[in-house]
C-alpha positions in Angstrom: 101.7 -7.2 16.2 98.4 -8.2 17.7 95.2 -6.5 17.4 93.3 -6.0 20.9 89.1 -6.3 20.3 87.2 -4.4 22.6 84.8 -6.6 24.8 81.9 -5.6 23.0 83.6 -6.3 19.4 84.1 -10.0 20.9 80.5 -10.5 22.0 79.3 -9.1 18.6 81.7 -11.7 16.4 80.7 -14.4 18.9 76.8 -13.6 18.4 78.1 -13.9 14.5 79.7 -16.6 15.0 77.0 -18.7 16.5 74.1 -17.4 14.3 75.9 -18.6 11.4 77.0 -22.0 12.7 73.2 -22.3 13.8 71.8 -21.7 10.4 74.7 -24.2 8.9 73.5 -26.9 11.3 69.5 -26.3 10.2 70.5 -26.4 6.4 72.5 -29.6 6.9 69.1 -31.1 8.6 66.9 -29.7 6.3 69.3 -31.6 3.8 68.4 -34.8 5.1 64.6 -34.7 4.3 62.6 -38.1 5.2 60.1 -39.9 3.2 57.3 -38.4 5.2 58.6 -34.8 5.0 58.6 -35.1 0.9 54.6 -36.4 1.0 53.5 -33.9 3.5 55.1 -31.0 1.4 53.2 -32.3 -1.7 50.3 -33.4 0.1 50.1 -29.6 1.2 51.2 -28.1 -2.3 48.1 -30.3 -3.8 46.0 -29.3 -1.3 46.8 -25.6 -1.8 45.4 -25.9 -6.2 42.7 -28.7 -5.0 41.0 -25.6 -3.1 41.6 -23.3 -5.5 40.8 -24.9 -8.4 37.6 -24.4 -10.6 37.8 -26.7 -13.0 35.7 -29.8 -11.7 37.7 -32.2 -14.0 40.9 -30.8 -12.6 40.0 -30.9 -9.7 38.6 -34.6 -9.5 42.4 -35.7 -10.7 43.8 -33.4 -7.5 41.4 -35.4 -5.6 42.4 -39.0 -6.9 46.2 -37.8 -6.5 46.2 -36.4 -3.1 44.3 -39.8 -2.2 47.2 -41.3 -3.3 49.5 -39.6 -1.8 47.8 -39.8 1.4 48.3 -43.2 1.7 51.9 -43.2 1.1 52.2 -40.9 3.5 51.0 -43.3 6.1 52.8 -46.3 4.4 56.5 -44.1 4.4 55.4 -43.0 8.2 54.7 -46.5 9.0 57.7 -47.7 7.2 60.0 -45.0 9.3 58.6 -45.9 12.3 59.2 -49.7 11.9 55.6 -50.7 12.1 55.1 -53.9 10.4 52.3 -54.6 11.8 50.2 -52.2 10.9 51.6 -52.5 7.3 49.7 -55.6 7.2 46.4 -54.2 8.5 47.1 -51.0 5.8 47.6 -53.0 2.7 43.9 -54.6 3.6 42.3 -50.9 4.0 43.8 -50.4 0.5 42.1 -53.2 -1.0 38.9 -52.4 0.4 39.6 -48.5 -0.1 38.5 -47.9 3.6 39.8 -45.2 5.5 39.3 -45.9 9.4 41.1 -42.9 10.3 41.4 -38.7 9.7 44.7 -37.4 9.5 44.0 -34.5 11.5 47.6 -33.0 12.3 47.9 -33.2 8.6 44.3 -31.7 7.5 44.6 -28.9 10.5 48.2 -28.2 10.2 48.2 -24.9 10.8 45.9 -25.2 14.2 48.5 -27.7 15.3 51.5 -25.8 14.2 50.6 -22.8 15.9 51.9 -21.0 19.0 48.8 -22.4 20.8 48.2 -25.4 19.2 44.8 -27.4 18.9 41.1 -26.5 18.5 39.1 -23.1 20.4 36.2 -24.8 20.2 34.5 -28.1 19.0 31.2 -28.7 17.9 29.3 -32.0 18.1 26.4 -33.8 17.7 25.2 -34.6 21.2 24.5 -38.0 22.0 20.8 -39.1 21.2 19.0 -41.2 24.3 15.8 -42.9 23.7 14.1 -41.0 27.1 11.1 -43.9 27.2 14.5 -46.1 28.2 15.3 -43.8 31.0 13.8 -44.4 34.6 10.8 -41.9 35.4 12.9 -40.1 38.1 15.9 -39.8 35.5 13.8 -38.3 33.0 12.1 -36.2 35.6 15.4 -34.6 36.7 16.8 -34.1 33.5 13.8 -32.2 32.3 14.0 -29.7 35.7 18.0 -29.4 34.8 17.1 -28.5 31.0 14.1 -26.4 31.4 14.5 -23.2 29.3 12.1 -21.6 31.0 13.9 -21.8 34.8 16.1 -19.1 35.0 19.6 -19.9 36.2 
């Protein structure tokens, strides 16, 4: 004897159904977690007790580990990405302990992982002219444009 489902039963089961497979398929990716993924966890985990930490001696060993950590991070990204190249230039910014660059989708995660990602505002210095360089009639019309006292 077969059992007849109403339509709406069957939409119900299928919604089910898929919600289940769905979650499957994201726990069998999140299985498969890269190099990269494993760093930026820790990376944010350290981060987390750096900032809240009192203890300055603690907190100088956060400091030295999340360095560390840091550049694996960009050595395992590099690595993924099949980079060799910049490997090369990498192991000479360890040696010298320079760091020519900000990590700032790491630093600002959660401004880049946001519904409407990236800055509001950003604040700069502006850029500082030497104004006896500047022609007489530059200088002249830059001064009219920047007067606080000329109302707008």
């Amino acid at each position: 004897m077969k059992k007849k489902y109403s339509h709406r039963r069957k939409l119900r089961l299928k919604k089910k159904i898929d919600k289940i497979a769905k979650e499957s398929a994201t726990e069998q990716v999140s299985l498969v977690e890269s190099e990269s993924e494993k760093k930026i966890k820790k990376l944010r985990s350290l981060q987390k007790r750096y900032f809240n930490e009192q203890n300055i001696n603690i907190k100088k060993d956060l400091r030295t580990e999340i360095d560390n950590i840091e550049w694996k991070l960009i050595e395992v990204t590099l690595i993924e990405q099949n980079h060799k190249d910049a490997l090369e230039k990498l192991e000479n910014y360890k040696k010298t302990k320079a760091k020519p660059f900000f990590l700032w989708k790491l630093y600002f995660a959660e401004v880049f992982q946001r519904e409407n990602p990236g800055f509001d505002v950003v604040i700069a210095n502006p850029p500082y002219v030497d104004i006896k360089q500047l022609p007489n009639e530059l200088v002249r019309i830059l001064f009219n444009f920047l007067n606080p006292h000329k109302c707008i």
